[in-house]
C-alpha positions in Angstrom: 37.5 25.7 28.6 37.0 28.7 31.0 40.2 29.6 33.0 38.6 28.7 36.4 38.2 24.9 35.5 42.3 25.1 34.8 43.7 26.3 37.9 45.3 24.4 41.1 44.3 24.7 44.5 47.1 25.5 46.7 45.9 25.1 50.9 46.9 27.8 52.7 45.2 26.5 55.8 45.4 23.7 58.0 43.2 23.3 60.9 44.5 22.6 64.2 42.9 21.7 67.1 43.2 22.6 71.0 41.5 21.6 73.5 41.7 22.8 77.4 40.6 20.9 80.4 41.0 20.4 83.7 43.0 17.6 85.8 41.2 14.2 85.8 40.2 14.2 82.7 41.1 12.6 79.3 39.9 13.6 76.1 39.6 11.3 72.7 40.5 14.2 70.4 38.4 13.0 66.5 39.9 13.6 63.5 37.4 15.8 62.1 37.6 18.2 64.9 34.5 17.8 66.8 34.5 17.7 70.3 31.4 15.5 72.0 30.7 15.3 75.8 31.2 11.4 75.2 34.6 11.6 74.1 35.8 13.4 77.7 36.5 10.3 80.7 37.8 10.4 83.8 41.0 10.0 83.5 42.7 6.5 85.5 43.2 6.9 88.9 47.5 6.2 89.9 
């Protein structure tokens, strides 16, 4: 057994993602981290 089949993985990074947009809009944020044009609607009128 080679030493690199016996070692843990420790993370040291976790993705987080931001999104910016303008008033009026409302963004479906996806748990992959994606962003697609159809996920951005206007947002309901008050």
């Amino acid at each position: 057994m080679a030493l690199a089949e016996d070692i843990g993985v420790v993370p040291l990074h976790h993705l987080r993602a931001t999104w910016a947009y303008r008033n009026g809009l409302v963004v479906k944020p996806r748990s992959d981290g994606f962003t697609y044009a159809m996920n951005i609607r206007p947002a309901a009128r008050p």
